[in-house]
Phi, psi and omega in degrees: 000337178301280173339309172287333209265304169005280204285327156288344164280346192265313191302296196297304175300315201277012166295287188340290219298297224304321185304335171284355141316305196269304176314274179318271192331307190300325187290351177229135180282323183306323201283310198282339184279001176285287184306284183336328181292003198218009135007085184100002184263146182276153165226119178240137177234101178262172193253112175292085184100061193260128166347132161305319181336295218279129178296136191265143153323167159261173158311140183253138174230135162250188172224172162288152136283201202251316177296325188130350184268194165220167185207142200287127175250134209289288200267102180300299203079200226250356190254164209304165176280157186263004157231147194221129155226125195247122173253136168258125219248344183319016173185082174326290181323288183322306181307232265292321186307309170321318193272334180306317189256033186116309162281128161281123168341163172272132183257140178218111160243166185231141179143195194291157189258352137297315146304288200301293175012278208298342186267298163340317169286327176296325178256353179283307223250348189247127203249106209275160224226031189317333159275356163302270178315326162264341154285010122286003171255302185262349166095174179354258195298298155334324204257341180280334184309309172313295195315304193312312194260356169263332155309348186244334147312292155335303167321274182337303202297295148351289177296329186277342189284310174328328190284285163313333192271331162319310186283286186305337157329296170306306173323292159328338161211099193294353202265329181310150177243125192294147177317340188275337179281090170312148189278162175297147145266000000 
């Protein structure tokens, strides 16, 4: 029964993302004519070294369209993708705190190397445009006020994750003494 609620939690996100994806792509013509050049080609992401503890994610596979966007493939099956992206995952949490502040996880891709290029550029350069979409439901002035308070809500978050993420540095090398700290006499 884990399982099943498992795979249904996984189908509901990964809808969600791709239409919220596709949606960030479509706002840019430079993104989709990027893509389009790569029409039919797969990308797959798997996760590495993942707890045991933990129920590991599956493989995520999307394909290119012929327009430029992408769509999530439910079943990969077994032939290789013509991009492999393997994230390492042996510590979720450290990942996610990282990605909060910024940092890309550690990665190892394989595949065509033009395709990775271009998908590179797609996460360097493309930026979902959230007060835009929302001053078309609530108008204007509501929507830079939202913006204004999810940015400084983001901003918090950041710094706390960074903050955490210091303390665990340290945590990781017990014999150092943090800089602020006069050494003993």
């Amino acid at each position: 029964m884990f399982e099943a609620i498992k795979a249904l939690a996984e189908r509901s996100v990964l809808e969600r993302l791709v239409l919220l994806l596709n949606h960030v792509i479509s706002a840019e013509p430079q993104a989709m004519e990027r893509l389009r050049a790569h029409a039919a080609r797969t990308l797959r992401f798997e996760f590495e070294g993942w707890p045991s503890l933990l129920p590991a994610p599956s493989p995520i596979a999307f394909v290119v369209t012929p327009p430029g966007l992408v769509e999530w493939i439910e079943a990969p099956g077994d032939a290789p993708p013509d991009l492999r992206v393997a994230v390492e995952a042996s510590n979720p949490a450290l990942a996610f705190a990282k990605f909060i502040i910024g940092e890309r996880p550690a990665l190892r891709v394989e595949g065509d190397a033009a395709f990775a290029t271009d998908l590179n550029w797609l996460i360097e350069n493309l930026r979902w445009d959230v007060q835009d979409d929302l001053a078309r439901v609530v108008g204007d002035t509501p929507a830079r006020e939202i913006a204004r308070f999810g940015g400084a809500l983001a901003k918090a978050i950041r710094e706390a994750a960074k903050t955490v993420d210091g303390f665990a540095r340290r945590a990781d090398r017990p014999g150092e003494r943090p800089a602020a700290e006069p050494p003993p006499r």
